[in-house]
C-alpha positions in Angstrom: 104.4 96.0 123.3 102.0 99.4 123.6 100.3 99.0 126.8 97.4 100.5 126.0 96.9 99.0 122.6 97.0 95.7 124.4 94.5 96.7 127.1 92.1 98.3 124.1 92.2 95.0 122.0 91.7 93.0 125.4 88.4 95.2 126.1 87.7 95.0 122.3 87.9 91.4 122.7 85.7 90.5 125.8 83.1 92.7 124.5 83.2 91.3 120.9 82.7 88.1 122.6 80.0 89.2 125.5 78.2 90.5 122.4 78.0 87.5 120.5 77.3 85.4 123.5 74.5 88.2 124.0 73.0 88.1 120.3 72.7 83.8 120.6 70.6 84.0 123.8 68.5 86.6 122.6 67.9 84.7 119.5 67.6 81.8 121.2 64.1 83.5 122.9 62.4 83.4 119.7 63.4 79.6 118.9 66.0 80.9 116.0 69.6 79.1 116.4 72.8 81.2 115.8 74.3 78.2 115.1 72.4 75.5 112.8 72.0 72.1 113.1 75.0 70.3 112.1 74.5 69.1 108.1 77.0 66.3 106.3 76.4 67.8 102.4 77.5 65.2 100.2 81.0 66.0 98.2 80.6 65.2 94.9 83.7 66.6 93.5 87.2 64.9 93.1 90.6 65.2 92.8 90.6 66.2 89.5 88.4 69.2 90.5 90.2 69.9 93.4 93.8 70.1 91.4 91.7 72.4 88.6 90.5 74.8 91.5 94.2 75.0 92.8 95.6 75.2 89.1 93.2 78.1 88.1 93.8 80.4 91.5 97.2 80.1 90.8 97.7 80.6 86.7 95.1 82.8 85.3 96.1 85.9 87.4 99.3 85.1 85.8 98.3 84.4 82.4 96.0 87.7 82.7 99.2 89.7 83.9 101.0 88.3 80.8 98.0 89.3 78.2 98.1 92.9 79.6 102.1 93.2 78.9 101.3 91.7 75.7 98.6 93.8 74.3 100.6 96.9 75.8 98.2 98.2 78.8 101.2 98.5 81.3 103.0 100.5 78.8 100.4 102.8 78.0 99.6 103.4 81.8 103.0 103.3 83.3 105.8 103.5 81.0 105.3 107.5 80.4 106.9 110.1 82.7 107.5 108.8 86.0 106.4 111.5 87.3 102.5 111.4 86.1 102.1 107.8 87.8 104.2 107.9 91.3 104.0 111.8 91.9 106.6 113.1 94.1 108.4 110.0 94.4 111.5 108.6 93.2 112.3 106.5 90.0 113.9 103.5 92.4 110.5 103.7 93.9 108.9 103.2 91.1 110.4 100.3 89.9 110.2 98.9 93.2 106.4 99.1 93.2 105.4 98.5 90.0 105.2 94.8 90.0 102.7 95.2 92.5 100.6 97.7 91.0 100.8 96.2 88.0 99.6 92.9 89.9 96.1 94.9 91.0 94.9 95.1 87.5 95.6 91.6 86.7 93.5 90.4 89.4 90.8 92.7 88.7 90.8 91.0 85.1 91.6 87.4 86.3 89.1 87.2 88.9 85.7 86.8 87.3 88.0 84.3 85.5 88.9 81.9 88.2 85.2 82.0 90.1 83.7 80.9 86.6 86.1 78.5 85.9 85.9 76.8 88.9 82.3 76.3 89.1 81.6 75.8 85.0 84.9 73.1 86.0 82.8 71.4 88.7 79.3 71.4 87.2 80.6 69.5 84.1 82.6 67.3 85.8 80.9 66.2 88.9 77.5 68.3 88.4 78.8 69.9 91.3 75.6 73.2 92.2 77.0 76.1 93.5 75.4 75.3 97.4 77.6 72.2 97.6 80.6 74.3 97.4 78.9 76.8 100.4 77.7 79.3 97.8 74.0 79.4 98.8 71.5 81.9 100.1 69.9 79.8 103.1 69.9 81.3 106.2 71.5 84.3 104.8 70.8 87.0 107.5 71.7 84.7 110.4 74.6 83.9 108.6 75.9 87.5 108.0 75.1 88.5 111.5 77.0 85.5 112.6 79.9 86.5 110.3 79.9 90.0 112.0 79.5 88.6 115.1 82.9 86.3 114.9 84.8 89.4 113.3 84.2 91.4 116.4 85.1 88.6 118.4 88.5 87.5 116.8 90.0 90.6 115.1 90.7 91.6 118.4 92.8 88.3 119.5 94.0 88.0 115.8 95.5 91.7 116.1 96.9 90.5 119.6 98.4 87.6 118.9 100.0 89.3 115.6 101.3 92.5 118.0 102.6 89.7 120.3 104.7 87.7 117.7 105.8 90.9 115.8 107.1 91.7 119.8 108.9 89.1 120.0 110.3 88.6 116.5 112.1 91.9 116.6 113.5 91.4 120.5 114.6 87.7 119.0 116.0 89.3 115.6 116.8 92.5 116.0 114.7 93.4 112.5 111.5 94.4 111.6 108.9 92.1 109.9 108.4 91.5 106.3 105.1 94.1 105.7 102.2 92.9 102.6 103.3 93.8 99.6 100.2 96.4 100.4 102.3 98.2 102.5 104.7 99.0 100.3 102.1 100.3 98.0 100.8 102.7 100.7 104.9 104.3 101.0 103.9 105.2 97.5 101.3 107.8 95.6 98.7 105.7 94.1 96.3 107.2 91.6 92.8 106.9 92.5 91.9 103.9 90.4 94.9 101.8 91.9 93.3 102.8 95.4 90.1 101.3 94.0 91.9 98.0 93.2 93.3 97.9 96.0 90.1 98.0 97.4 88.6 95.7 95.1 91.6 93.1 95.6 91.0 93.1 99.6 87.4 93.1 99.9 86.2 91.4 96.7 88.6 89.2 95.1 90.7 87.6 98.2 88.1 87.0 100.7 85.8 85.6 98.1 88.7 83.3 96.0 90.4 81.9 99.2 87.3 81.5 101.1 86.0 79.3 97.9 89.3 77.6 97.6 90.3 76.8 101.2 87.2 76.5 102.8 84.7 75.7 100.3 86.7 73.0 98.0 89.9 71.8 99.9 88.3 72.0 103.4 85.3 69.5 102.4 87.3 67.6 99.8 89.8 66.7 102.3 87.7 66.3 105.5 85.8 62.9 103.6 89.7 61.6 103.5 91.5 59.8 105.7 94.1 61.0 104.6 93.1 64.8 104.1 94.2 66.4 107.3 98.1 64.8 107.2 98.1 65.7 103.8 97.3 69.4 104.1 99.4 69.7 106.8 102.3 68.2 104.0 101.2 70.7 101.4 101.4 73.5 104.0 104.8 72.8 104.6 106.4 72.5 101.2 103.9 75.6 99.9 105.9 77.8 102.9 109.3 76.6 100.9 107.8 77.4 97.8 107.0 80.7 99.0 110.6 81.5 99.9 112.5 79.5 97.6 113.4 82.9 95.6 115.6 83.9 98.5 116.3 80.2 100.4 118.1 79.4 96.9 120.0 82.1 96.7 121.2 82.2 100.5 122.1 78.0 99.8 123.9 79.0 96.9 126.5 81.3 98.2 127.0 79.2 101.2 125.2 81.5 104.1 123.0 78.6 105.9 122.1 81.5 108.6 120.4 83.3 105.8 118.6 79.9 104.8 117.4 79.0 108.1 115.8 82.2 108.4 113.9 82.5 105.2 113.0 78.5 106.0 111.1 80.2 109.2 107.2 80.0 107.9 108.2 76.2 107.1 109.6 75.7 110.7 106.7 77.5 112.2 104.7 74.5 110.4 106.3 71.9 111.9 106.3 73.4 115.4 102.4 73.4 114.9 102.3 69.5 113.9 102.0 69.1 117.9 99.1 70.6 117.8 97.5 69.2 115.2 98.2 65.5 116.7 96.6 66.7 119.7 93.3 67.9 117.8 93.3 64.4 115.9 93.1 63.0 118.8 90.8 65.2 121.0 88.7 66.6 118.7 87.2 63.7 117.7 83.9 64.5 119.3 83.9 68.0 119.4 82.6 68.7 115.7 80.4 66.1 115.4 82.9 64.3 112.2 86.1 62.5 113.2 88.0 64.6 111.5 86.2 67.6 111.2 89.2 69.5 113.5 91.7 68.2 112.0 91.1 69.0 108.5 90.0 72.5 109.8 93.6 72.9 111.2 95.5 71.1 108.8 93.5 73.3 106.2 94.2 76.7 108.5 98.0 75.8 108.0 97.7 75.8 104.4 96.0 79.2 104.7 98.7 80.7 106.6 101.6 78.8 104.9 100.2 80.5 101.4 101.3 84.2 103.0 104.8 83.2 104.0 105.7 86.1 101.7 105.3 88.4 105.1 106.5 86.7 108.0 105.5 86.3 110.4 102.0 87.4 109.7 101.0 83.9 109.1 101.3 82.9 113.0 98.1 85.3 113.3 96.2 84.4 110.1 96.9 80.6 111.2 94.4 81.7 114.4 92.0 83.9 112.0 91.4 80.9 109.7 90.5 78.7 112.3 88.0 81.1 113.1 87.1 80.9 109.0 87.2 77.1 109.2 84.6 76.5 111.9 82.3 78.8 110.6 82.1 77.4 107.3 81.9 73.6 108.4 79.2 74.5 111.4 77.2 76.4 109.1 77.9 74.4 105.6 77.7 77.9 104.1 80.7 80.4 102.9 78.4 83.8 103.5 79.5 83.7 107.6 83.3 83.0 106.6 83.4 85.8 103.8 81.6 88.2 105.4 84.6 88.2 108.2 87.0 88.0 106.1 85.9 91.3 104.0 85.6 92.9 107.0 88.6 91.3 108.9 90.8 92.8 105.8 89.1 96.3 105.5 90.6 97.4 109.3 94.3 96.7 107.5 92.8 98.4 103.8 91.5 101.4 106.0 94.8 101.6 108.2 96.5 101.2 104.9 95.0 104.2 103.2 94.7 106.6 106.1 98.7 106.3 106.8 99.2 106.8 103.3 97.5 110.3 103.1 98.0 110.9 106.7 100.6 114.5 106.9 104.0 113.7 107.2 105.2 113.9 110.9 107.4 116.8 111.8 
């Protein structure tokens, strides 16, 4: 590992948390709480909700790709000269990226979509309000402070912990790690309005779809269940297969079980954590204030990570990020804190992203 990046996020770290630490006493002076009072909202949604919320996040991008191939929008944008959308680079390339790009505009379109489904979904069926689901106003300025607070004091470890395991997977494997499918975008020439949805896909849509799904409906639906916490921890699991059948399949089929073991990695990685997990069960009992308040919050960070198994082994550090994402929305029974970390968690990579990608070439 860099030395000196490790000593910066080190720094970067104790101060982000000195900071925070700083901001509660001082707030604490005028009788104002960084933290609120703990609050048990009643869950009126079921599972019939819940399996709507999953179903919509993961159809109508699809069904919104499939309407633009149908009415012709890829081919009027893409399928002229090559040249005019990827200048400079080659046709392979192109090809190679234009699922992706492609992919941008469908979220763009399928994400108004999916946040009014959801909650037109739950208010009909379960007269579920918006605030129920964290989506509320109250202590909104304490609650975005807080949120900036808890980026600046867990990007840094995230970012160590990812340099750490990205260390050590290429001294264990002798290859690189699987990069976002981003990343691959930035090794390309975007036009200007792809570099908006980009943008708009990191900062908008993401943050604010997986911070409603994860935290606001399956980390409350599943923390009133006994059950919720194993159960997560299950769908984790087979979700990190899912996410690598397309090349576990292929590697089973033509006999080369070294291949398979190391695209069933992300779904390894869960069961190393199930350890852990009994030992928050157990311990964490009275830390949160619910019984199985930290278990559902890791069971439900698992999940998280589990669902970007595409770029191994990137989950190991989300896995610690949505922890951080967990706890906030559960101590503060909002998803303004969480959200506003996770827009800004994700614009360090979107800024990194687009300054590499018009950075000059090295000599």
């Amino acid at each position: 590992m860099d030395l000196r990046i490790t000593i910066f996020l080190l720094l970067a770290e104790a101060f982000g948390v000195c900071l925070a630490v700083a901001v509660a006493r001082w707030l604490a002076q005028f009788g104002i709480r960084l933290l609120p009072r703990q609050r048990h909202q009643a869950i009126p949604w079921t599972g019939i909700e819940v399996a709507f919320a999953v179903m919509a996040f993961l159809l109508v991008r699809d069904l919104s790709y499939r309407f633009l191939d149908g009415v012709g929008f890829y081919d009027w944008l893409y399928g002229t000269a090559l040249s005019a959308a990827v200048p400079g680079s080659p046709p392979d390339v192109y090809r190679q990226l234009l699922p992706t790009r492609r992919g941008l505009w469908a979220v763009a379109l399928a994400f108004p979509l999916q946040v009014s489904l959801i909650l037109l979904f739950f208010h009909s069926q379960s007269g579920t309000r918006p605030y129920q689901l964290g989506l509320t106003v109250h202590r909104l300025g304490l609650n975005v402070l807080l949120g900036f607070l808890a980026w600046l004091a867990l990007t840094p470890l995230v970012l160590l912990v990812n340099l750490a395991i990205t260390y050590c997977y290429q001294s264990l494997t002798q290859s690189a790690p699987e990069g976002h499918p981003f990343e691959q975008l930035g090794r390309g020439r975007l036009m200007p309005v792809e570099w908006a949805l980009v943008a708009f896909t990191a900062l908008v849509a993401a943050p604010a779809l997986e911070e409603l799904l994860y935290r606001g409906v399956l980390q409350r639906w599943l923390m009133q269940r006994s059950w919720g916490a194993v159960a997560s921890v299950g769908a984790a699991f087979l979700l990190a297969i899912l996410e690598r059948f397309s090349k576990i399949s292929p590697a089973l089929h033509h006999g080369d079980f070294r291949e398979m073991l190391h695209q069933m990695e992300p779904a390894g990685f869960v069961l190393v954590m199930v350890p852990g997990w009994v030992f928050v069960d157990r311990a964490g009992r009275h830390w949160l204030g619910h019984p199985r308040a930290a278990s559902t919050i890791y069971g439900t960070s698992l999940l998280f990570a589990a669902s970007h198994s595409f770029a191994w082994p990137t989950p190991i550090a989300l896995f610690v990020l949505s922890v951080g994402l967990g706890f906030l929305a559960y101590r503060t029974s909002s998803l303004v804190a969480p959200m506003i970390l996770h827009v800004l968690f994700n614009s360090v990579a979107t800024l990194t992203l687009f300054f590499n990608a018009h950075a000059p070439p090295a000599p």
